[in-house]
PDBQT receptor file of N, H, CA, C and O in Angstrom, charges set to zero:
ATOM      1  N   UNK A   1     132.158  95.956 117.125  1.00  0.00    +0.000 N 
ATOM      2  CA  UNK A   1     133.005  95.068 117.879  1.00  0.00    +0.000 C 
ATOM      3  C   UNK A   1     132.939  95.370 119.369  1.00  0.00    +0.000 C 
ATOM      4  O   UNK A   1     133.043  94.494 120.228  1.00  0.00    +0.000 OA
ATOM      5  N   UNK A   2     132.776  96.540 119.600  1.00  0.00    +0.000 N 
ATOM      6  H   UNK A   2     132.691  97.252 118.903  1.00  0.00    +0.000 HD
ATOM      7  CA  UNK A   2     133.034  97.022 121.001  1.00  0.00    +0.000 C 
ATOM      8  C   UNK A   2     131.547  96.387 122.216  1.00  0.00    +0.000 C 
ATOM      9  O   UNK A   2     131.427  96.092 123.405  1.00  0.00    +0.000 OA
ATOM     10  N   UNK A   3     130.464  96.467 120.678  1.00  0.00    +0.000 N 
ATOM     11  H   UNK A   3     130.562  96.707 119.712  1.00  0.00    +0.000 HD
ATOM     12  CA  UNK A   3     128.623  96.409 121.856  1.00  0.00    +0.000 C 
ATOM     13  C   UNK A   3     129.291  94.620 121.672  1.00  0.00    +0.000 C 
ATOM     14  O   UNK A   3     129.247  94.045 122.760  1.00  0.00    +0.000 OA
ATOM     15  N   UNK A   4     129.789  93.843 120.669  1.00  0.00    +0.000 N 
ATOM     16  H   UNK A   4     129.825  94.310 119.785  1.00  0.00    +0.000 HD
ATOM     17  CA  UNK A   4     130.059  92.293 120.986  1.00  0.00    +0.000 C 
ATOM     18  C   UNK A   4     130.697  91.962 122.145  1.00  0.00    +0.000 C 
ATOM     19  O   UNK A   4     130.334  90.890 122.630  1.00  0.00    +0.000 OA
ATOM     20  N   UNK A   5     131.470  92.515 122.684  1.00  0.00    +0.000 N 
ATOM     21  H   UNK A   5     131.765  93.386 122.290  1.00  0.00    +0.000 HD
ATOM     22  CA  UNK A   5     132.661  92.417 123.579  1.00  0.00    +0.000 C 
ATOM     23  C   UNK A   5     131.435  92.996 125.255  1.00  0.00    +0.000 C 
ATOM     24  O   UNK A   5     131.232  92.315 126.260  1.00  0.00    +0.000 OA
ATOM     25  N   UNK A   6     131.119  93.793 125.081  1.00  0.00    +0.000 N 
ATOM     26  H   UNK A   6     131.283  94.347 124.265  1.00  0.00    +0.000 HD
ATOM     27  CA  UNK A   6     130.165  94.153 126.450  1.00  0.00    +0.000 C 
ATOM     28  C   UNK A   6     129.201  93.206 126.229  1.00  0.00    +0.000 C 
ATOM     29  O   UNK A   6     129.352  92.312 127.061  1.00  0.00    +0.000 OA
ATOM     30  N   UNK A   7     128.318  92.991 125.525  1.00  0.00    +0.000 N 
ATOM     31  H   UNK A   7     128.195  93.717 124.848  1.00  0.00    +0.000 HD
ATOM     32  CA  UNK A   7     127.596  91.586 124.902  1.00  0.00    +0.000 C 
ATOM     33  C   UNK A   7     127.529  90.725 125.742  1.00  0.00    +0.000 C 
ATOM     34  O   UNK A   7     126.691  90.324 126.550  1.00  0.00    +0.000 OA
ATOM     35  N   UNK A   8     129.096  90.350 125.283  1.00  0.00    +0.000 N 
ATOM     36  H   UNK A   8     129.777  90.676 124.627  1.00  0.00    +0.000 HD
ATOM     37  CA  UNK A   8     129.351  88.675 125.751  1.00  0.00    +0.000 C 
ATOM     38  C   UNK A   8     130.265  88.767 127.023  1.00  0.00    +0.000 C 
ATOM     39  O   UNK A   8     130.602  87.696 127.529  1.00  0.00    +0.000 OA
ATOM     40  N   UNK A   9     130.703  89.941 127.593  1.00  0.00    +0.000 N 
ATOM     41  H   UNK A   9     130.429  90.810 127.183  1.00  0.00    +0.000 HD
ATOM     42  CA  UNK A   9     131.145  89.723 129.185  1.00  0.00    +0.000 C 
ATOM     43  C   UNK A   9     129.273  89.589 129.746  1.00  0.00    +0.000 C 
ATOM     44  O   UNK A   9     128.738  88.585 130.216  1.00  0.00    +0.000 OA
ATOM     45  N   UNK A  10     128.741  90.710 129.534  1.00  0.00    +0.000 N 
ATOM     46  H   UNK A  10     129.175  91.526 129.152  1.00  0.00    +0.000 HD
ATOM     47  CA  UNK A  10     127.532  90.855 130.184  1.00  0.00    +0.000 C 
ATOM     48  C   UNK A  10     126.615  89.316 130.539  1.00  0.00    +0.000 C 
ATOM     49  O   UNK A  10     126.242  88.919 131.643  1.00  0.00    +0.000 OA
ATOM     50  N   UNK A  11     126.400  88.571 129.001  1.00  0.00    +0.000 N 
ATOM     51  H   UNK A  11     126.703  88.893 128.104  1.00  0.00    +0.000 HD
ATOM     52  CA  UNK A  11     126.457  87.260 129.219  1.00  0.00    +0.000 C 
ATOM     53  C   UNK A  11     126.907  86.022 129.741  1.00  0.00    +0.000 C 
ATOM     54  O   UNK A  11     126.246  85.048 130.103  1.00  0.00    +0.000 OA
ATOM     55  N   UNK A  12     128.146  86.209 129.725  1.00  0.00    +0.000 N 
ATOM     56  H   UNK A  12     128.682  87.000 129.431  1.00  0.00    +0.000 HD
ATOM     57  CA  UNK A  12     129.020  85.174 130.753  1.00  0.00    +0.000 C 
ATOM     58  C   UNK A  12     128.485  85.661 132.262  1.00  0.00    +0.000 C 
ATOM     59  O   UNK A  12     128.025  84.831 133.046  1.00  0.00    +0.000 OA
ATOM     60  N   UNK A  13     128.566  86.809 132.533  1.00  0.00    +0.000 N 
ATOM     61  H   UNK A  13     128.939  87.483 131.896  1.00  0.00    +0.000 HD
ATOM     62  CA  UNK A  13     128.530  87.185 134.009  1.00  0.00    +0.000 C 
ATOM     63  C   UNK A  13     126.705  87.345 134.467  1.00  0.00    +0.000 C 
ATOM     64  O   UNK A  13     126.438  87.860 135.553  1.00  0.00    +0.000 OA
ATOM     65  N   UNK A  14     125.529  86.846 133.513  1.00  0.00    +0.000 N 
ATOM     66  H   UNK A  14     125.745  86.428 132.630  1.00  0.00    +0.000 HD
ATOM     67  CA  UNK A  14     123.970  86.709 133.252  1.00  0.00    +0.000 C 
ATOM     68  C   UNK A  14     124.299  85.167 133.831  1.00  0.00    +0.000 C 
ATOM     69  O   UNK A  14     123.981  84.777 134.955  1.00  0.00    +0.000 OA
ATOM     70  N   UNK A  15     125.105  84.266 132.675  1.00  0.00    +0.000 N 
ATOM     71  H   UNK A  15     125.363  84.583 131.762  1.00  0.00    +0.000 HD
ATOM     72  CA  UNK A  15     124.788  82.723 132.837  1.00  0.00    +0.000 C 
ATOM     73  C   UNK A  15     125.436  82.546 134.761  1.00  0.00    +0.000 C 
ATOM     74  O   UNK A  15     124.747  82.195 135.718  1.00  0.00    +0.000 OA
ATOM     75  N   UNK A  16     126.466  82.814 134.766  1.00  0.00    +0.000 N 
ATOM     76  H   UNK A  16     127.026  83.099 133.988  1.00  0.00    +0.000 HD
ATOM     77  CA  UNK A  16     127.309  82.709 135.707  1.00  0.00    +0.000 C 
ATOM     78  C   UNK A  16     126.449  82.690 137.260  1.00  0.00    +0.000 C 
ATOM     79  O   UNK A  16     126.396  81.796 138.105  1.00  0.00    +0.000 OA
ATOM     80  N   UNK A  17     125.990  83.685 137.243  1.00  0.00    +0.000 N 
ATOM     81  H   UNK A  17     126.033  84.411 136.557  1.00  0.00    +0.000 HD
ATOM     82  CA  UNK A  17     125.296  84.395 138.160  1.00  0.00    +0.000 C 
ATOM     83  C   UNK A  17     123.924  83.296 138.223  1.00  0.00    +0.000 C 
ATOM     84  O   UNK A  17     123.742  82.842 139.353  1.00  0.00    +0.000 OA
ATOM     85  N   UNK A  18     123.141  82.912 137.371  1.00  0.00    +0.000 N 
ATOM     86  H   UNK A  18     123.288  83.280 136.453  1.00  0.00    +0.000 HD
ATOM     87  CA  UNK A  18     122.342  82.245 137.411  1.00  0.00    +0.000 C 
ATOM     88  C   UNK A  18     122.346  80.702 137.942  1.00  0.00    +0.000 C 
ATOM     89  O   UNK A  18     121.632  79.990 138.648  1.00  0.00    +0.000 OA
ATOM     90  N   UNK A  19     123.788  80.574 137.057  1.00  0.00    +0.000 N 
ATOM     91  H   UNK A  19     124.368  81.152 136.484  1.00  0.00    +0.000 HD
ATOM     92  CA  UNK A  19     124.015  78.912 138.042  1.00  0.00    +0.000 C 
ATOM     93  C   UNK A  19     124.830  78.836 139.251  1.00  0.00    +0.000 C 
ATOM     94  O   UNK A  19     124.851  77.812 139.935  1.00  0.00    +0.000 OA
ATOM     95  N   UNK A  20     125.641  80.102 139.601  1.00  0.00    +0.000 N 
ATOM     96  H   UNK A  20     125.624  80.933 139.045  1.00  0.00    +0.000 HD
ATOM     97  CA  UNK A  20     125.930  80.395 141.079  1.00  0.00    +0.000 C 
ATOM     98  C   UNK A  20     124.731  80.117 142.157  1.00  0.00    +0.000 C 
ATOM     99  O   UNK A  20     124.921  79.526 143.221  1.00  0.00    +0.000 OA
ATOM    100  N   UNK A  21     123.351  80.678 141.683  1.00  0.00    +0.000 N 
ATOM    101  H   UNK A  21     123.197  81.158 140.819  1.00  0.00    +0.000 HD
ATOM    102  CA  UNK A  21     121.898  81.243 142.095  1.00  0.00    +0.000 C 
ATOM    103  C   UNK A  21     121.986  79.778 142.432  1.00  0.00    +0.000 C 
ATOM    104  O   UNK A  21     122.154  79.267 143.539  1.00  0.00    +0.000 OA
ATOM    105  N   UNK A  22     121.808  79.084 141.013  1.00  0.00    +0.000 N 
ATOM    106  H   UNK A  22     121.671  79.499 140.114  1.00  0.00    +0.000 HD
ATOM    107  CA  UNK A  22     120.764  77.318 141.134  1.00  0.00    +0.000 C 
ATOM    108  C   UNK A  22     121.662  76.192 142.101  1.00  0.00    +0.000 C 
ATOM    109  O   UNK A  22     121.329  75.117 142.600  1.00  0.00    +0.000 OA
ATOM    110  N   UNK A  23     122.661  76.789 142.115  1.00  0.00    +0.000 N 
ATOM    111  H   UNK A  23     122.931  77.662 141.710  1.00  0.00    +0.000 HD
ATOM    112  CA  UNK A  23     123.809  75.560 142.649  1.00  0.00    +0.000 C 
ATOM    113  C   UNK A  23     124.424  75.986 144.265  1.00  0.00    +0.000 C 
ATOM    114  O   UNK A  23     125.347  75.535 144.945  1.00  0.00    +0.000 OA
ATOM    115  N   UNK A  24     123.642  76.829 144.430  1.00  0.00    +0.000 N 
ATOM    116  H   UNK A  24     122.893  77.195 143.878  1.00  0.00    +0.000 HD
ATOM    117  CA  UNK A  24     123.496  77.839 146.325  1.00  0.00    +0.000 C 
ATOM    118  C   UNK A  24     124.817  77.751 146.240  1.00  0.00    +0.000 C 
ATOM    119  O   UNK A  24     125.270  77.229 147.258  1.00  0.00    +0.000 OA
ATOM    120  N   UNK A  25     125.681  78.054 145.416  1.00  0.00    +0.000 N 
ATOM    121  H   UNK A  25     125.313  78.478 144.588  1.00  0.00    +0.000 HD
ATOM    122  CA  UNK A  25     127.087  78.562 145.951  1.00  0.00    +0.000 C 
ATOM    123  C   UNK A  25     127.947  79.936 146.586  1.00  0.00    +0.000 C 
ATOM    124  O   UNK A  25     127.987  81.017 145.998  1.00  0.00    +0.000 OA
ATOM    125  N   UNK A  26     128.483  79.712 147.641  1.00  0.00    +0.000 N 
ATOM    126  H   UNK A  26     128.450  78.834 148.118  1.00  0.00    +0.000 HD
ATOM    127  CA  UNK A  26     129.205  80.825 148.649  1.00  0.00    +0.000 C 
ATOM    128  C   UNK A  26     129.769  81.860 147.251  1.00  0.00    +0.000 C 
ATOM    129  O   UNK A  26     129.385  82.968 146.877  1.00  0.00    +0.000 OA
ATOM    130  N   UNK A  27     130.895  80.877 146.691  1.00  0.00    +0.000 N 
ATOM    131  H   UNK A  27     131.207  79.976 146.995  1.00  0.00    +0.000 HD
ATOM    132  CA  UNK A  27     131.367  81.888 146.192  1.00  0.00    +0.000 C 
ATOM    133  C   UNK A  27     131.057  82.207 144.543  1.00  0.00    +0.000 C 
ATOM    134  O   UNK A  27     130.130  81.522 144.111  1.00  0.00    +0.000 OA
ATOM    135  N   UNK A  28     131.606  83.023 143.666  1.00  0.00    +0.000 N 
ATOM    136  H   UNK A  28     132.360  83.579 144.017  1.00  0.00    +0.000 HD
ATOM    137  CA  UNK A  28     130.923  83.505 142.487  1.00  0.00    +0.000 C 
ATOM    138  C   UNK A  28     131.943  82.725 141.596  1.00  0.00    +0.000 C 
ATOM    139  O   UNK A  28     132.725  83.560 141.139  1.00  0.00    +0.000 OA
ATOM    140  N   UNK A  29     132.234  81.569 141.195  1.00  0.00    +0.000 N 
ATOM    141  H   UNK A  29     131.599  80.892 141.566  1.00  0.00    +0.000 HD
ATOM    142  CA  UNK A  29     132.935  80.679 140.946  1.00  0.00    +0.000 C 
ATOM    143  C   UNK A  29     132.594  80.700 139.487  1.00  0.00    +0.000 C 
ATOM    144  O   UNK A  29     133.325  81.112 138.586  1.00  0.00    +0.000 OA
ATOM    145  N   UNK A  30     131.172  80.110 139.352  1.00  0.00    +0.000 N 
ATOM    146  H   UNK A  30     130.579  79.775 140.084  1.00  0.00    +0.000 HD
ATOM    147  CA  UNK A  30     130.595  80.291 137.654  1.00  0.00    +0.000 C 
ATOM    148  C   UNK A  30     130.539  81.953 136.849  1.00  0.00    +0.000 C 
ATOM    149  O   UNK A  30     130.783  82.371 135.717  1.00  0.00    +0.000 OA
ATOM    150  N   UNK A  31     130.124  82.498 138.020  1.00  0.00    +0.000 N 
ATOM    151  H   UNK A  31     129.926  82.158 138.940  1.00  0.00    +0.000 HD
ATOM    152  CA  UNK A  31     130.372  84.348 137.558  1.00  0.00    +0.000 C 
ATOM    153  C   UNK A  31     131.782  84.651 136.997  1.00  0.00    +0.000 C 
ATOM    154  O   UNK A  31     132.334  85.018 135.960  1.00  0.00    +0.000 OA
ATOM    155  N   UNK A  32     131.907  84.483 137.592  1.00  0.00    +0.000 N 
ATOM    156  H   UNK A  32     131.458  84.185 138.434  1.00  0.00    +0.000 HD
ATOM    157  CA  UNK A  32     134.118  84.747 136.999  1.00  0.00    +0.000 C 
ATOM    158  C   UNK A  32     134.416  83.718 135.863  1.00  0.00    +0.000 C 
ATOM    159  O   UNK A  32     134.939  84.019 134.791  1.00  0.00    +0.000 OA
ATOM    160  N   UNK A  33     134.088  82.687 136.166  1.00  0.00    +0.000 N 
ATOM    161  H   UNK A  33     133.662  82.442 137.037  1.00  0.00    +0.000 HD
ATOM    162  CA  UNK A  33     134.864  81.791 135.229  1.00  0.00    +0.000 C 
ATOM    163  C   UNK A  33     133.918  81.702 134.046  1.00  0.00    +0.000 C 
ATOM    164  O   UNK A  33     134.383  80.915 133.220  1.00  0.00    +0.000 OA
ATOM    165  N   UNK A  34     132.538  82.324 133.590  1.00  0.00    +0.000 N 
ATOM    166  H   UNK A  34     132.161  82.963 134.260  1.00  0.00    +0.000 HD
ATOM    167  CA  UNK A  34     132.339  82.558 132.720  1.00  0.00    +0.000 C 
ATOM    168  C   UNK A  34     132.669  83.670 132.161  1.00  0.00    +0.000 C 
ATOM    169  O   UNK A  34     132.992  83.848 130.987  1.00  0.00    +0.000 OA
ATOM    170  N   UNK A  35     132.594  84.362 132.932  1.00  0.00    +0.000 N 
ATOM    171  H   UNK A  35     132.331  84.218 133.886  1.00  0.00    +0.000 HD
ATOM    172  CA  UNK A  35     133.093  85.904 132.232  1.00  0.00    +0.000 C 
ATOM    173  C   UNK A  35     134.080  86.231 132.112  1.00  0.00    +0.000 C 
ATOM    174  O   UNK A  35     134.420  87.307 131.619  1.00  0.00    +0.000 OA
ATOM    175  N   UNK A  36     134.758  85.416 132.518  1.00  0.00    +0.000 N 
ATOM    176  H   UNK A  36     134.482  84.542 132.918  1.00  0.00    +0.000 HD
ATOM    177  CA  UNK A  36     136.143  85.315 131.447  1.00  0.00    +0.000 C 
ATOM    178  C   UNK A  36     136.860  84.672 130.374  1.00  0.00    +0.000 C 
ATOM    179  O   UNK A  36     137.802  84.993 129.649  1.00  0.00    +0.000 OA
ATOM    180  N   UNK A  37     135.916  83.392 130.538  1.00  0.00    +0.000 N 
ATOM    181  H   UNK A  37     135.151  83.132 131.128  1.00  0.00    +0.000 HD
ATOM    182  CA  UNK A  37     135.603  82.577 128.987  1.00  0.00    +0.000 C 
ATOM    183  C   UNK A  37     135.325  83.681 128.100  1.00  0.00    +0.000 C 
ATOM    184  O   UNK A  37     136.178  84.159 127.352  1.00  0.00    +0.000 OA
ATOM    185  N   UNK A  38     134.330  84.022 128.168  1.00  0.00    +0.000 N 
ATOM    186  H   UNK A  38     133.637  83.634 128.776  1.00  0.00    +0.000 HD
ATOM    187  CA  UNK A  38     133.182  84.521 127.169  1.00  0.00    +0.000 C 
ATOM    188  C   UNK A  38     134.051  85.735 127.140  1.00  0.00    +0.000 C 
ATOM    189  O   UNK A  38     133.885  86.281 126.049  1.00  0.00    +0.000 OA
ATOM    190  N   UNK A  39     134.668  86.207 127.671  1.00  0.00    +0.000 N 
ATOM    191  H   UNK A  39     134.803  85.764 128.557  1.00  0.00    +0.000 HD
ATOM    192  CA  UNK A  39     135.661  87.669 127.455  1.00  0.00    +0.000 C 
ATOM    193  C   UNK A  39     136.736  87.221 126.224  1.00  0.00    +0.000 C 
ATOM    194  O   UNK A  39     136.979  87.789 125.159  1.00  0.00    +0.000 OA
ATOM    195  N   UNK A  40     137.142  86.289 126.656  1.00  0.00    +0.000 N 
ATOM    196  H   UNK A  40     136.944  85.828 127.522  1.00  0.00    +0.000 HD
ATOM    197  CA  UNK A  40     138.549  85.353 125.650  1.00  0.00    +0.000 C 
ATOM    198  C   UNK A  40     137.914  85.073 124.691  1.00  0.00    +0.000 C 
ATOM    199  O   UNK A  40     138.409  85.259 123.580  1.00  0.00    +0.000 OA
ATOM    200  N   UNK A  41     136.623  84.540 124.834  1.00  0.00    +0.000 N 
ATOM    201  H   UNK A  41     136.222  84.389 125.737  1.00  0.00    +0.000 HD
ATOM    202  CA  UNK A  41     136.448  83.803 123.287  1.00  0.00    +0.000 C 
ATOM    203  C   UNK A  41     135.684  85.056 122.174  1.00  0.00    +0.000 C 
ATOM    204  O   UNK A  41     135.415  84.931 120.980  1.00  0.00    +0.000 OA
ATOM    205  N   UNK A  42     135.489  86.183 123.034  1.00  0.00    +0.000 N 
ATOM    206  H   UNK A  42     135.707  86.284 124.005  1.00  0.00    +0.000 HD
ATOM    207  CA  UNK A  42     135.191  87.397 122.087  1.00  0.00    +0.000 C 
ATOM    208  C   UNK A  42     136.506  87.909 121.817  1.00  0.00    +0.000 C 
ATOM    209  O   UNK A  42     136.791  88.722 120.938  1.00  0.00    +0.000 OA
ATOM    210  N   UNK A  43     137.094  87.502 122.439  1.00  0.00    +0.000 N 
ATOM    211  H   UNK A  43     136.862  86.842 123.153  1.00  0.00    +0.000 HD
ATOM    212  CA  UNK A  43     138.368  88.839 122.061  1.00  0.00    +0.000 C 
ATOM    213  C   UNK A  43     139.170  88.046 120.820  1.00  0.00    +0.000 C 
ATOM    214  O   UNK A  43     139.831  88.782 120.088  1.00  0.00    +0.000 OA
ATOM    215  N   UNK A  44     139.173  86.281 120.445  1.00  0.00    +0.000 N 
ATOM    216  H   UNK A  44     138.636  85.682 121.040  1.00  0.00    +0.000 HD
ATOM    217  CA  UNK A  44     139.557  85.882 119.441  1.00  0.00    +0.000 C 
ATOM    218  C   UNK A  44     139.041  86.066 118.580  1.00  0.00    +0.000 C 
ATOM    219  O   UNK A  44     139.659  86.313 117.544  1.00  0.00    +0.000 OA
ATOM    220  N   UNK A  45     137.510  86.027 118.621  1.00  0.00    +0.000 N 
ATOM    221  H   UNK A  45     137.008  85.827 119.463  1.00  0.00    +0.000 HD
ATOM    222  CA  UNK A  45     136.796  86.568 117.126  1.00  0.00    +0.000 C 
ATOM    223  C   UNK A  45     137.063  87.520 117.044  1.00  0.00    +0.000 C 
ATOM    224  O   UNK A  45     136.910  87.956 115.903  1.00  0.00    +0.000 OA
ATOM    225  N   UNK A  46     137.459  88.228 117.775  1.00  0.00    +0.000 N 
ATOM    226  H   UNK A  46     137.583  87.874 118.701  1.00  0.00    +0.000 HD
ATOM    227  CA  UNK A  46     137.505  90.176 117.439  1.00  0.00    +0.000 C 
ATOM    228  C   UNK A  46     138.670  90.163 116.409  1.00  0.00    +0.000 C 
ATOM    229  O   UNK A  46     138.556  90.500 115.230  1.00  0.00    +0.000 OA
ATOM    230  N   UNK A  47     140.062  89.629 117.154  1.00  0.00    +0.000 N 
ATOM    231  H   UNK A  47     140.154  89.356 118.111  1.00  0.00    +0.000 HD
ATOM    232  CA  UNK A  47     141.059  89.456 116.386  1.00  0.00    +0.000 C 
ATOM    233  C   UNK A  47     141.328  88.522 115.041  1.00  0.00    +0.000 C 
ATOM    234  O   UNK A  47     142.158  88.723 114.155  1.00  0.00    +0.000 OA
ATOM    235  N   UNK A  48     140.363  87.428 115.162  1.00  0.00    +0.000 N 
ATOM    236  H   UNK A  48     139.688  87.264 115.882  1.00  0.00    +0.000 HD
ATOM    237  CA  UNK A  48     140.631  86.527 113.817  1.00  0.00    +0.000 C 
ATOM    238  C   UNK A  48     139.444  87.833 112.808  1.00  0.00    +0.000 C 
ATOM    239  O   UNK A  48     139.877  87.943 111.661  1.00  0.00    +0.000 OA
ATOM    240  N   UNK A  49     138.390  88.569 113.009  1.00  0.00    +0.000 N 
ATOM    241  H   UNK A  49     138.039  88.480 113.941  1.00  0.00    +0.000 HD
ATOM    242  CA  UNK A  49     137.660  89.645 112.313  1.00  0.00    +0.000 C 
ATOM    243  C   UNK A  49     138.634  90.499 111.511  1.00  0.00    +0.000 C 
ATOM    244  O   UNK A  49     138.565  90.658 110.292  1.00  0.00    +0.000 OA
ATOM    245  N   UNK A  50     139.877  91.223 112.606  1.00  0.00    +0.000 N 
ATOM    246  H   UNK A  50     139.933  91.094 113.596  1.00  0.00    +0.000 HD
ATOM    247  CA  UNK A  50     140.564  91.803 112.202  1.00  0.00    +0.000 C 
ATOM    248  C   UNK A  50     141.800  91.451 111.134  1.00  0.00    +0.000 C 
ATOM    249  O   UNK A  50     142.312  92.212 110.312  1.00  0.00    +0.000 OA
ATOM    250  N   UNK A  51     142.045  90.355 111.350  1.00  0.00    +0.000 N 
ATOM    251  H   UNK A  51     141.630  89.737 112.017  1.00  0.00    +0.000 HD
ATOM    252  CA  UNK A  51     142.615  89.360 110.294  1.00  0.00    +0.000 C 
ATOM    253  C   UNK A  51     142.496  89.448 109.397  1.00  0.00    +0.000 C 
ATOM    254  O   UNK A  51     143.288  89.881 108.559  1.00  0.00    +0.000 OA
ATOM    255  N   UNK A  52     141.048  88.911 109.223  1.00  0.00    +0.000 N 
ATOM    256  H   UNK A  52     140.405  88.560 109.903  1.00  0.00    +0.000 HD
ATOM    257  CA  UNK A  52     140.559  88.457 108.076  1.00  0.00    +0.000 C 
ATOM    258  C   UNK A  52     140.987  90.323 106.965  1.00  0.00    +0.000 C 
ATOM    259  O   UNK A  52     141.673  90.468 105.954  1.00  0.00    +0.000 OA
ATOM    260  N   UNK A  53     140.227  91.333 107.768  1.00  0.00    +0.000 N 
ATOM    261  H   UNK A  53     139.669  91.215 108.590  1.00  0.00    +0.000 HD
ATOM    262  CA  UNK A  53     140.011  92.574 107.354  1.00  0.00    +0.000 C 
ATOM    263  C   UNK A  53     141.624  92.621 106.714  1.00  0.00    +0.000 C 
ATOM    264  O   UNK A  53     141.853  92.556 105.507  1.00  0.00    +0.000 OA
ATOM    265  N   UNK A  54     142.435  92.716 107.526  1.00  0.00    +0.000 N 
ATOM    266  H   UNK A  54     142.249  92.769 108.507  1.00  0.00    +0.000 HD
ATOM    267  CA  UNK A  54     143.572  93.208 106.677  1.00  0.00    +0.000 C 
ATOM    268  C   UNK A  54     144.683  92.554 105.876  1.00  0.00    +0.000 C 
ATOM    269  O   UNK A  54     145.746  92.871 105.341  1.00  0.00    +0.000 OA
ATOM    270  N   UNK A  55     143.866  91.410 106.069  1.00  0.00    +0.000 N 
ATOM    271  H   UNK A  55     143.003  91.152 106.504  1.00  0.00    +0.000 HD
ATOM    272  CA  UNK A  55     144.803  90.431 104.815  1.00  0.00    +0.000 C 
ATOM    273  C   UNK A  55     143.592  90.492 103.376  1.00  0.00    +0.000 C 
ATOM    274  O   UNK A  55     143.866  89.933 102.315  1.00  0.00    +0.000 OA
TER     275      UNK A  55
């Protein structure tokens, strides 16, 4: 759970960074706001995982 979670920040903040790059933007607008998607939407699978586990 823990390498999913570095995973998918690492990824959000890969895509982010790339269309910051393609779209010549000042600020890191897609960097952040993916990597914090992709932070949230790991951290629900983490928890619906854990769910599942202890029910």
């Amino acid at each position: 759970m823990a390498f999913q979670l570095v995973a998918s920040i690492a990824l959000g903040a890969w895509l982010g960074s790339r269309l910051d790059r393609w779209l010549a933007l000042k600020a890191p607008a897609f960097t952040i706001g993916l990597s914090l998607l992709f932070t949230v939407g790991s951290l629900v699978l983490i928890i619906r995982d854990l769910m599942k586990e202890k029910s």
